[in-house]
C-alpha positions in Angstrom: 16.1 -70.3 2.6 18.1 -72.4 0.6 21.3 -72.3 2.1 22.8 -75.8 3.4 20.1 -77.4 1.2 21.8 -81.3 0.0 19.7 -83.2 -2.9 19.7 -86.3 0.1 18.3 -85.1 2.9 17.9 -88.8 4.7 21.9 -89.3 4.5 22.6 -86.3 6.9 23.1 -87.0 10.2 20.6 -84.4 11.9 21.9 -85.0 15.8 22.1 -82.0 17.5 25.7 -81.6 18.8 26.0 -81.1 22.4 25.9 -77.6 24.3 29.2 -75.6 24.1 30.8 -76.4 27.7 30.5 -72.2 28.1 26.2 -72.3 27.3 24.8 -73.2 30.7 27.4 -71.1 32.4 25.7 -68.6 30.8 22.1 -69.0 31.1 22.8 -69.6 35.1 24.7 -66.2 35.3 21.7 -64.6 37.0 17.9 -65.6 37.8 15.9 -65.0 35.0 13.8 -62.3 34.8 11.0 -63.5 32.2 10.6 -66.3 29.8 9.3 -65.4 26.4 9.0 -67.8 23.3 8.8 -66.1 19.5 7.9 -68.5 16.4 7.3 -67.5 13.1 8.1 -68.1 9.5 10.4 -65.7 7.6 7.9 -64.8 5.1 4.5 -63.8 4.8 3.3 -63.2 1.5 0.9 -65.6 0.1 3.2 -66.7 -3.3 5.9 -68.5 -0.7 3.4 -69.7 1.9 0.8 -71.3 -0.7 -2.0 -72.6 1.0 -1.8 -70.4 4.4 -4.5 -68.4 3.8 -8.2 -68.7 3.5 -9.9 -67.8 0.4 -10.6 -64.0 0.4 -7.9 -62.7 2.8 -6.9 -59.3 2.2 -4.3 -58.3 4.4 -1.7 -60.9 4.4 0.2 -59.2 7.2 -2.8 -58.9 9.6 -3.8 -62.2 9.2 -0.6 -63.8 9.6 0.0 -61.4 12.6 -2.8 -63.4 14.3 -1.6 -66.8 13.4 2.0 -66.1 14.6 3.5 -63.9 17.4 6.8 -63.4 15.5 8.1 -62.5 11.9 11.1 -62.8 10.8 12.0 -60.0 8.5 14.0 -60.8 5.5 12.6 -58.4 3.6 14.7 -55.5 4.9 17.9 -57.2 3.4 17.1 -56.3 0.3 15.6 -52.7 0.6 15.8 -50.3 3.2 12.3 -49.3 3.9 11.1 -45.8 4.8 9.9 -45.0 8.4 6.5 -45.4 6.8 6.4 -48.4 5.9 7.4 -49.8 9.6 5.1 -47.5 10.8 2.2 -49.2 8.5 3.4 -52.6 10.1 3.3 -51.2 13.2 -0.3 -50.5 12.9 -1.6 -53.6 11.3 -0.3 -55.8 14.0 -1.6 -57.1 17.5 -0.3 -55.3 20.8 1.9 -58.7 21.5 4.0 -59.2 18.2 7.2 -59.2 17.2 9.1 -58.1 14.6 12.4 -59.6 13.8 14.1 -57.8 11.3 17.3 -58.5 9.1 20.1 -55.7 8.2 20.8 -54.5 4.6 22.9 -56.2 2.3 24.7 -53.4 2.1 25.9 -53.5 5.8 26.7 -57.1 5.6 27.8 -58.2 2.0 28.2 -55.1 -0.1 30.5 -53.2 2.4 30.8 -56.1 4.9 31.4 -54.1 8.0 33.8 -51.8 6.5 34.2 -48.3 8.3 31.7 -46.8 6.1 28.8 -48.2 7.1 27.6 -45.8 10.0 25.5 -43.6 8.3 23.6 -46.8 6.7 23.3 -48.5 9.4 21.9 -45.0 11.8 18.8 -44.8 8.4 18.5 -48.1 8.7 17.7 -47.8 12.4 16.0 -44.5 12.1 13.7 -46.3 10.2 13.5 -49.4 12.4 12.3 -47.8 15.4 8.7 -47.3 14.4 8.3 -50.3 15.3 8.7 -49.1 18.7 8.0 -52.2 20.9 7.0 -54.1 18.4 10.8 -54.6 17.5 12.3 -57.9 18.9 16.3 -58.3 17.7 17.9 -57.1 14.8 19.7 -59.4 13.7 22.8 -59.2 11.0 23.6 -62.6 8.4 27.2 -62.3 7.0 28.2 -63.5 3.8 29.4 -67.4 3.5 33.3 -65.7 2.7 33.5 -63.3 5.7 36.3 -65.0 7.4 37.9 -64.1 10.3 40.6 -62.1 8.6 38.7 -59.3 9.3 37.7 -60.2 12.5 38.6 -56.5 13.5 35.5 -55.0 12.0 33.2 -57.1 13.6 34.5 -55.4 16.8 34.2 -52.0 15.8 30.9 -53.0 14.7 29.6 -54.8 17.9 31.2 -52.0 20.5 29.3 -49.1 18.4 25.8 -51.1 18.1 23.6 -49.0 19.8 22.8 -51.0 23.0 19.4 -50.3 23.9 18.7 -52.5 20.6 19.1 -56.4 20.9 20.8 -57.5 18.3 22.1 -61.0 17.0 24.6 -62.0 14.6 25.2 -65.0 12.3 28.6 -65.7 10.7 28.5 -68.5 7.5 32.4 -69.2 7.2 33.4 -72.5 9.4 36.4 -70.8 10.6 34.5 -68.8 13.4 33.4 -71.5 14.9 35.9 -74.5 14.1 39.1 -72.4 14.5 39.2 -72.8 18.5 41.2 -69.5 19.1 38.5 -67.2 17.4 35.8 -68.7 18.4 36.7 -68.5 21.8 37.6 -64.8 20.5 34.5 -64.5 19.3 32.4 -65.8 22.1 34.0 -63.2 24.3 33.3 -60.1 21.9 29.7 -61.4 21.5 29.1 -61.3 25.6 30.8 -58.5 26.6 28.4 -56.5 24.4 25.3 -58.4 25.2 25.0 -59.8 21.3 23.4 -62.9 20.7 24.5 -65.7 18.7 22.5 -66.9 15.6 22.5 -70.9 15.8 21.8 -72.1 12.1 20.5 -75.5 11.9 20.7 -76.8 7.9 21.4 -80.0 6.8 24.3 -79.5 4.5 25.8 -76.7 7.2 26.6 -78.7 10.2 29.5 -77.1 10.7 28.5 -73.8 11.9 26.2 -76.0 14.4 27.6 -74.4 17.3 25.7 -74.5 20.2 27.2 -71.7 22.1 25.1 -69.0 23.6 26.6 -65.6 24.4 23.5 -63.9 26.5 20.2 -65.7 27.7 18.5 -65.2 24.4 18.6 -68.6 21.9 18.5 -67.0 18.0 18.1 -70.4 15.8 17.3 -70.5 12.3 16.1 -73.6 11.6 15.7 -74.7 7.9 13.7 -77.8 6.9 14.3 -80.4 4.2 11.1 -81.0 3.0 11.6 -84.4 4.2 9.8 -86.4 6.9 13.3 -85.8 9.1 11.8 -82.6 9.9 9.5 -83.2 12.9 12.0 -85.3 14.4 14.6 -82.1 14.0 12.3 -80.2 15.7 12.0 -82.8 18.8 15.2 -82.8 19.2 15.3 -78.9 19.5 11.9 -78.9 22.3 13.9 -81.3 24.1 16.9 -78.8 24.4 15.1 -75.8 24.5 13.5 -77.3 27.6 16.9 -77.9 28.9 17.8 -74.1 28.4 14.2 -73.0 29.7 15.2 -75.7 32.9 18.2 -73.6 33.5 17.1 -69.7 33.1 16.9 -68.7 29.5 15.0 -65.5 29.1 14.0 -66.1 25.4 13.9 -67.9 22.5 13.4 -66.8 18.9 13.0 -69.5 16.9 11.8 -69.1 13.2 11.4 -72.1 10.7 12.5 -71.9 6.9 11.9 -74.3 4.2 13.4 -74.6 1.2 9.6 -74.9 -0.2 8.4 -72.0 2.4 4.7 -73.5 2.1 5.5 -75.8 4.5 6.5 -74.0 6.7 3.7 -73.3 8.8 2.7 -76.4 9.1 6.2 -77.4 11.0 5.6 -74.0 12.7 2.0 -75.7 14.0 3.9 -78.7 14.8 7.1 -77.4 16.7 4.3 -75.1 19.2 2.3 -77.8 19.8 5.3 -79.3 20.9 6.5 -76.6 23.1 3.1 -76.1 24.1 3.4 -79.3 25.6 7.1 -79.8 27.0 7.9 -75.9 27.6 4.5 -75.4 29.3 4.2 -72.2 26.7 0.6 -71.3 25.6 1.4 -70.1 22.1 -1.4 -69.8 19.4 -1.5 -72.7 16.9 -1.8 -71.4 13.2 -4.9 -71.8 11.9 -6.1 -74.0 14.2 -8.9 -74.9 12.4 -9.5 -79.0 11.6 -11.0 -78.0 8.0 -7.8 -75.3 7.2 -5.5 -78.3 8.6 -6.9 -80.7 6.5 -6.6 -78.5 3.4 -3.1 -77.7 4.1 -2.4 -81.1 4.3 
């Protein structure tokens, strides 16, 4: 993911603003009834995460699928898959794992919302479901210029989203978030219909930082420098997530990028043995293997 990349990473300030006066409010709302923690990458193929693999694996899928409990699944943005295909995924992954996948483009930045979309968005779904438990939360990225202007199809779209389907949403443009009438606008669409929202955490997007939870799932995209600021990020973020654990969060979904993906497992590694630790989780550790670490690093 390159979005909110900055040529000097070590100039940004990388504090994570405080919780949204609204976000405990809403994790206390009722006792939670389970605590799950996802963490993946948001690719698998072996050309972004150089290194990953051992010599001679076949199946990238099925062995990442045992490294990680979670993908997240940019691929579907780009083409919509036959029922098949999720069907093939389906079967090449463990009983436990997650799938996290992205909605078309043409949903989000080719028709962006517009009242056409149904019948892509019901094949897109059609398709989807074969990944029958396996599917964790759709989740839908609009395009850096979708501005609140048009704040009226995001409200068609969240009261007709099939609701037996979690489902989050990211918005790009600062207004959402920074213009305090439709945020607050916003934040009460999101909640009435049970829709999380995506926290993006990028170092040249602080803006859309927004710390505001709308249900007791935590969504957050975090995207690494490639600079040693990155571990620290991710302190920061076991330290709040403990927080949110502390005061009833059900789950989090939390899936590292890097603007060199290779990396990314390695912070991946890093951030479980972290919540491992703090969160009292007992997540796998990819390739947790001293040789495979060493080679990585």
């Amino acid at each position: 993911m390159k979005f909110g990349s900055v040529d000097n990473p070590g100039d940004i300030d990388f504090t994570l603003p405080a919780d949204h006066s609204e976000t405990l409010k809403v994790l206390q709302k009722k006792p939670p009834e389970r605590f799950n923690v996802f963490v993946g990458c948001a690719k698998w193929n072996r050309a972004d995460l150089k290194g990953f693999y051992p010599r001679g694996t076949k199946d990238e899928l099925e062995y990442y699928s045992r490294q990680f409990n979670s993908i997240e699944l940019n691929a579907t943005f780009y083409r919509i898959f036959p029922p098949e295909q999720f069907s093939k995924w389906y079967d090449k992954t463990p009983p436990d794992f997650k799938f996290f996948p992205k909605l078309n483009q043409e949903i989000s930045h080719w028709k962006r919302l517009n009242e056409d979309i149904t019948p892509i968005v019901d094949n897109y779904l059609y398709s989807a479901v074969n990944l029958k438990e396996k599917l964790g939360c759709v989740f839908l990225q609009m395009h850096n210029n979708f501005a609140p202007k048009d704040f009226d199809r995001v409200v068609n779209f969240a009261e007709s989203w099939p609701k037996e389907i979690p489902l989050a949403i990211e918005f790009r443009h600062t207004s959402w978030y920074n213009d305090k009438a439709v945020a607050e606008d916003l934040y009460q669409l999101l909640e009435e219909n049970n829709i999380s929202n995506i926290i993006v955490d990028s170092a040249g997007r602080r803006d859309v930082m927004h710390m505001r939870l709308t249900n007791s799932r935590a969504f957050v995209r975090y995207v690494g420098a490639n600079h040693q600021s990155d571990y620290a990020r991710l302190d920061d973020w076991v330290e709040r997530l403990k927080l949110w654990k502390a005061n009833g969060i059900e789950e989090i979904d939390f899936f590292v990028h890097q603007n060199i993906e290779k990396e990314s497992p390695l912070l991946s590694a890093y951030f479980i043995k972290q919540l491992n630790a703090e969160l009292g989780t007992n997540l796998k550790i990819p390739n947790d293997d001293s040789d495979i670490q060493q080679k990585l690093l």
